[in-house]
C-alpha positions as CSV (number, residue, x, y, z in Angstrom):
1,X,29.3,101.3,142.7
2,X,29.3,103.5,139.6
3,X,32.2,105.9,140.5
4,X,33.5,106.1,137.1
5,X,33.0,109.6,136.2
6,X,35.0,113.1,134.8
7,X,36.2,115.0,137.8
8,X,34.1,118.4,138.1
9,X,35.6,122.0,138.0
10,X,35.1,121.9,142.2
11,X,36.7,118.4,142.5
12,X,40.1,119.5,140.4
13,X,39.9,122.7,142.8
14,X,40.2,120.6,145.5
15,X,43.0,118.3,143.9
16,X,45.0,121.5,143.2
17,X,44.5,123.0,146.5
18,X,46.9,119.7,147.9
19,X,49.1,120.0,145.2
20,X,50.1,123.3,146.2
21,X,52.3,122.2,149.1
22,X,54.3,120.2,146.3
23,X,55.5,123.3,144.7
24,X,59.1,124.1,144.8
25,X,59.7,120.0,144.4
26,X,61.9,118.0,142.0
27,X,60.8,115.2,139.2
28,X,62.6,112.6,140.4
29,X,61.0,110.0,138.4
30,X,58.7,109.5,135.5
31,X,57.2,106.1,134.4
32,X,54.1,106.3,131.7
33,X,51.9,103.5,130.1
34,X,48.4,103.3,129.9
35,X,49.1,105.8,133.4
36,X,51.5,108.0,134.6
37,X,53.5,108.4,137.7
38,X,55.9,111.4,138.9
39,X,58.2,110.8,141.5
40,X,58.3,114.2,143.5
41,X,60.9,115.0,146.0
42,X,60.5,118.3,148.2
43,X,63.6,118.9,150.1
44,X,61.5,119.8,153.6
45,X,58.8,117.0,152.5
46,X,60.1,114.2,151.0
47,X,58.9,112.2,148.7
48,X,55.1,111.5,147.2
49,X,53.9,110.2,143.8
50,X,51.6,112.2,141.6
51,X,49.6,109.7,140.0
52,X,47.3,110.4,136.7
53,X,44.8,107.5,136.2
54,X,42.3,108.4,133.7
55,X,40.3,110.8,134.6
56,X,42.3,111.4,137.9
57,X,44.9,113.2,139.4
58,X,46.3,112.7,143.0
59,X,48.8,111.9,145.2
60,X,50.5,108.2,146.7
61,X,52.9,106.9,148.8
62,X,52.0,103.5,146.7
63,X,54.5,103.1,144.2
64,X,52.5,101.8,140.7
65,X,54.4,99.0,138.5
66,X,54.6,101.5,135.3
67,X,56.9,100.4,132.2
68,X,58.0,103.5,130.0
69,X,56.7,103.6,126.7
70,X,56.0,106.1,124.1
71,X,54.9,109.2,125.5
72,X,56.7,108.1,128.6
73,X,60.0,108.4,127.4
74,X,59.7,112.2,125.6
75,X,58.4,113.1,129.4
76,X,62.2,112.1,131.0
77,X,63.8,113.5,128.4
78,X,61.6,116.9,129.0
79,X,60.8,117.3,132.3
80,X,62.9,114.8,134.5
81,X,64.5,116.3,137.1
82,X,63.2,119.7,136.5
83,X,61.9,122.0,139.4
84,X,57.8,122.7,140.0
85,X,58.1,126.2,140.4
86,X,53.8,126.7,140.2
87,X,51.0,124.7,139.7
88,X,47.5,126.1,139.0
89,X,44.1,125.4,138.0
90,X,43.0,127.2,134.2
91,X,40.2,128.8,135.6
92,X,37.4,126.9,136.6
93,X,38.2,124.5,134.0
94,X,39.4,120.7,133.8
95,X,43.3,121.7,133.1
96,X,46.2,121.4,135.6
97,X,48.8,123.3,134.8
98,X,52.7,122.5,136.7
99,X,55.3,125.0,135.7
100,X,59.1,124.2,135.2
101,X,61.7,125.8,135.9
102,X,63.4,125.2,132.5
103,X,60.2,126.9,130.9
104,X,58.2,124.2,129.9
105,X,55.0,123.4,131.0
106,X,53.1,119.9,132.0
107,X,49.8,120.4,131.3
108,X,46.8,117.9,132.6
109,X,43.7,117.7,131.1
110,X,40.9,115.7,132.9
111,X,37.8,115.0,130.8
112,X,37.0,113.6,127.8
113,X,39.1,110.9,127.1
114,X,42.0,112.6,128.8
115,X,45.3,114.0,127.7
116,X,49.0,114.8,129.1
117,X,51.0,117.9,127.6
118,X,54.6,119.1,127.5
119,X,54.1,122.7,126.2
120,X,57.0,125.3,125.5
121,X,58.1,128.8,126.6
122,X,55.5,129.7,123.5
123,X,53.1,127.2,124.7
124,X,53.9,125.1,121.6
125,X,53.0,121.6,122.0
126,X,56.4,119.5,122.7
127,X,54.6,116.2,123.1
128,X,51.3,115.2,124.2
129,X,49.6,111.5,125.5
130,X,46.1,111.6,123.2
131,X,46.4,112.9,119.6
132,X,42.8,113.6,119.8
133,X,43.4,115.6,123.3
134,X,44.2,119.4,123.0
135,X,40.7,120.9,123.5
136,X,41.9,124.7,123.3
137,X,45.2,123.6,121.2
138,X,44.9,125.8,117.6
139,X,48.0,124.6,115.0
140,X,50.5,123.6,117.2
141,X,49.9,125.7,120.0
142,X,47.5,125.4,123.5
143,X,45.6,128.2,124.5
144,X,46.7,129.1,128.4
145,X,43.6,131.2,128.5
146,X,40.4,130.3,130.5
147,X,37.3,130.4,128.5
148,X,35.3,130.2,131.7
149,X,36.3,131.0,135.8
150,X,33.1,130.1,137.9
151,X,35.2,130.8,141.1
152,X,35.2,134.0,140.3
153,X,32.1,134.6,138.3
154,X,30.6,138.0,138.5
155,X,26.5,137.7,138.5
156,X,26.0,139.2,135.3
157,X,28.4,136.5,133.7
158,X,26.6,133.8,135.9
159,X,22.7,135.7,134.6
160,X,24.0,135.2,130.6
161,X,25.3,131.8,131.3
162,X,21.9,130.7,132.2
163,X,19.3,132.9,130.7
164,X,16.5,130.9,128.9
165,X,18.2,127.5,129.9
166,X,16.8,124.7,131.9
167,X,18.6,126.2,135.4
168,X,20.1,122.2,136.2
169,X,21.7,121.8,132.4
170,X,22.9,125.0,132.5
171,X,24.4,124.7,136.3
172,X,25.9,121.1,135.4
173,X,28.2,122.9,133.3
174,X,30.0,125.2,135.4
175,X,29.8,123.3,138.2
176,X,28.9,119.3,137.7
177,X,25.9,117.6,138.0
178,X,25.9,116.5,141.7
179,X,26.7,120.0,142.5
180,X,24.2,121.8,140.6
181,X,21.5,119.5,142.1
182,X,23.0,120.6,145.9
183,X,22.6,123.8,144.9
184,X,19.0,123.7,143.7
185,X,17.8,121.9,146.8
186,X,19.6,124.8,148.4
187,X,18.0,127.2,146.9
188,X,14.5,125.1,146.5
189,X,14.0,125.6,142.7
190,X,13.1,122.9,140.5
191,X,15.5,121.6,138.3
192,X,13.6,121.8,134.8
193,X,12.9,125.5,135.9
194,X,13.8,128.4,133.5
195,X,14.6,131.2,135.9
196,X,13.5,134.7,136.2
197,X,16.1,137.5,137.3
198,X,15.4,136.8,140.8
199,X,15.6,133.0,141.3
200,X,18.4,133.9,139.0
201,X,20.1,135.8,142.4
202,X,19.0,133.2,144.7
203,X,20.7,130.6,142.7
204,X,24.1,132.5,142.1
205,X,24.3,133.0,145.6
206,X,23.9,129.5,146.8
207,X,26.4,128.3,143.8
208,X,28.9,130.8,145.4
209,X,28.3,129.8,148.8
210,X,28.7,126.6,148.1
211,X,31.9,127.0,145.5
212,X,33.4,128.7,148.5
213,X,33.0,126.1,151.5
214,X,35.4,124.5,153.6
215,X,36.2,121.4,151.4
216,X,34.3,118.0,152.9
217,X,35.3,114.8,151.4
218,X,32.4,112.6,151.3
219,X,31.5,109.2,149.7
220,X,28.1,108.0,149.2
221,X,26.8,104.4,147.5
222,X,27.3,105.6,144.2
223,X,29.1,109.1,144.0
224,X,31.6,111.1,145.6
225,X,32.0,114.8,146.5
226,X,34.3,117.6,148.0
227,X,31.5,119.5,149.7
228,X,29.0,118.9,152.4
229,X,25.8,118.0,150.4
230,X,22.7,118.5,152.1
231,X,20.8,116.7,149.6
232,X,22.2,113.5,150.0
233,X,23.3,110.9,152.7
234,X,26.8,109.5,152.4
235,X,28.4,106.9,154.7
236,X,32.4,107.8,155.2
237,X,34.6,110.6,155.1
238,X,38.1,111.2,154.3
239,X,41.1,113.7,155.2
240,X,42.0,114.3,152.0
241,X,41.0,114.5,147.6
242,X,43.7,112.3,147.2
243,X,42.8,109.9,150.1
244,X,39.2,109.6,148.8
245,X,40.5,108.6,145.4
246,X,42.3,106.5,146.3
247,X,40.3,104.6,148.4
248,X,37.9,104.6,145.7
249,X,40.3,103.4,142.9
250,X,41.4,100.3,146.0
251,X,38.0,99.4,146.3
252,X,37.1,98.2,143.0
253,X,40.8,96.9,141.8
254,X,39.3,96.0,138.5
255,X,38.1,100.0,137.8
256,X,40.6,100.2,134.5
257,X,40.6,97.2,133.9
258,X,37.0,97.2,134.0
259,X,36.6,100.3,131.7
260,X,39.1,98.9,129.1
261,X,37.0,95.9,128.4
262,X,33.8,98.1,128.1
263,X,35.5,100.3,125.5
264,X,37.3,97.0,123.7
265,X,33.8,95.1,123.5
266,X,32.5,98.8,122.1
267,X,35.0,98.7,119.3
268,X,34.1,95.1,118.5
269,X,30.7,95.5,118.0
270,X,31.5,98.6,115.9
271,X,34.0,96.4,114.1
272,X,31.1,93.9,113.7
273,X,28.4,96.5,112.4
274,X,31.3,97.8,110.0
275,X,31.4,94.7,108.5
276,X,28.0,93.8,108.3
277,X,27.3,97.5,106.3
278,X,30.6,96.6,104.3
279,X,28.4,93.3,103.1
280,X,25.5,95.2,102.7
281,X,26.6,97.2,100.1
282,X,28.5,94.9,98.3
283,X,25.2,93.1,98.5
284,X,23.1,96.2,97.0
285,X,26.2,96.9,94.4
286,X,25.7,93.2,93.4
287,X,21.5,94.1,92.8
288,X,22.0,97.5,90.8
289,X,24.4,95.6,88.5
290,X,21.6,93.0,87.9
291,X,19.2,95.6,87.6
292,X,21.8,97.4,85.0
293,X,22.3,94.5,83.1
294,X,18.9,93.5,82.7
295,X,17.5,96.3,82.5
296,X,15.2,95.7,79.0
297,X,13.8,92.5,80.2
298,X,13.0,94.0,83.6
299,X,11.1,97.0,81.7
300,X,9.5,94.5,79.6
301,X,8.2,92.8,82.8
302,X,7.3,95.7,84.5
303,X,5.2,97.5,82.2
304,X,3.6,93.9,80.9
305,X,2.6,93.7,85.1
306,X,1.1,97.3,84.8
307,X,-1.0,96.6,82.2
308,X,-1.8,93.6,83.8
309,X,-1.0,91.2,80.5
310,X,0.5,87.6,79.9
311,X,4.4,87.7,80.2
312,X,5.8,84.3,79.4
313,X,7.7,83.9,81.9
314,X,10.0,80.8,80.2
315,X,11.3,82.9,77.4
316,X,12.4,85.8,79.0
317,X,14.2,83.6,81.5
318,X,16.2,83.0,78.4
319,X,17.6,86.7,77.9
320,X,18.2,87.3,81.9
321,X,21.9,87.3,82.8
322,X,22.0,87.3,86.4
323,X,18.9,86.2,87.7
324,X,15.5,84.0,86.9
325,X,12.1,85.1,87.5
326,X,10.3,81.8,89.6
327,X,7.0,83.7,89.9
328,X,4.8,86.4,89.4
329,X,1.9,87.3,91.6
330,X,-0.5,89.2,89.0
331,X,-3.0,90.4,91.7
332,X,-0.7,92.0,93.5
333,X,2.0,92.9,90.6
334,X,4.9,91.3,92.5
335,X,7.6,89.5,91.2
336,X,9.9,87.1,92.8
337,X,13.1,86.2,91.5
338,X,16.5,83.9,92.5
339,X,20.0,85.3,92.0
340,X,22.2,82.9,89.8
């Protein structure tokens, strides 16, 4: 099953929406490797573990094995024992944001290769899981600002979003691929169609009606979703976002595991090719030297070749430095030499 994929804008939504009843909890315990896992304890609910397993987000009863390292250890010193006081999604996009009560901010985001953010009362970054991470950060700051909110997209916004764009590109950005698929077969348009004002309409709508749904958690041979697709048969259902992940993440114990190797042979073979360029020009180095240093004899050659006359071969042998001619093809004016 290929389940391995970046959560969409609809799927976080859905994440967030469980989240919510987590708010006005405690971090009772942090533990961050290659993962992270935060103890929560609400004084009404008890306690749960919000787990962050690249490129998820949910919520356990399991309790992962989870040595601090690193990043792991600026998170307890930060955040452990703090209160949630909110926790939000930035918009429509791939950020989770959990406020603290002693003004800091844990910030979540979900694509790309991931990253996991302690920002400050001036949303400075504190500490953050992914150097490369930070998609809105500018200096040393991370912009709390939403570049983009398809939940509440006005239809103008929607029109300029995807005017003069293939209408299933431009839909698989605001709301994922599997949805923007749903929503054409809603809305019977083809998917390489550029749309006119009014397939435009028909389109925002069913986008909207669909955004806005009850939340259906559904999992197919080879995808998962939070809404009802029409388009597609699936085969079980689950109570929850968490749930689903979970069950998904159970089912194929080897899912890291799995994706580490892939990206460990990926660095080998780009070790390998680095190498082999790396010997390649040493190689080409080692022929424009030769071609330096012998650079009157090879002119001799050459224009004796054009002018198609004898060159003895054995004496001018005798002046190369780095290489001897072993023949010359006069019909076709091609030399072959052999490097000493």
């Amino acid at each position: 099953m290929k389940f391995f994929k970046e959560l969409s804008s609809i799927e976080l939504r859905e994440c967030v929406n469980e989240l919510q009843e987590w708010v006005g909890s405690y971090i009772d315990k942090i533990s961050f490797d290659s993962e992270l896992a935060i103890r929560l304890h609400h004084p009404d609910k008890g306690k749960i573990i919000l787990r962050y397993v690249y490129p998820y987000l949910f919520l356990t009863k399991k309790v992962p094995k989870i040595k601090n390292k690193g990043f792991g250890l600026q998170l307890k010193k930060y955040i452990e024992h703090q209160k949630v006081l909110n926790i939000y999604q930035l918009g429509s996009e791939r950020v989770v944001v959990f406020e603290l009560l002693n003004n800091l901010k844990l910030v979540f985001e979900l694509f790309f290769h991931g990253n996991v953010m302690i920002l400050n009362q001036d949303n400075e970054i504190v500490g953050m899981s992914n150097s490369k991470g930070g998609k809105k950060k500018q200096s040393k700051k991370f912009e709390l600002i939403p570049d983009v909110n398809v939940f509440e997209m006005e239809f103008d916004e929607f029109k300029e979003s995807v005017k003069d764009k293939e209408i299933v590109k431009a839909l698989a950005r605001l709301v994922g691929n599997i949805y923007a698929e749903e929503i054409l077969w809603r809305a019977k348009i083809k998917k390489s169609d550029v749309l006119d004002e009014s397939e435009m309409r028909i389109v925002y709508d069913k986008m909207m009606e669909l955004v806005n749904e009850p939340a259906r958690f559904v999992v197919g041979n080879d995808f998962f979703a939070v809404r009802e697709l029409k388009s597609l048969k699936w085969n079980k259902t689950f109570n929850s976002f968490s749930e689903m992940i979970e069950a998904i993440l159970d089912k194929d114990s080897h899912f890291v595991d799995n994706k580490i190797e892939k990206i460990k042979k990926a660095i080998e073979i780009q070790k390998e090719d680095i190498k082999k360029h790396k010997e390649k020009i040493k190689e080409l180095e080692r022929v424009i030297e030769m071609i330096y240093n012998n650079y009157n004899e090879l002119q001799t050659l050459l224009e004796g070749l054009q002018k198609n006359e004898n060159v003895d071969v054995e004496k001018l042998n005798q002046f190369l430095k780095s290489f001897k001619i072993v023949s010359i093809d006069r019909k076709n004016k091609q030399v072959t030499i052999k490097f000493l």
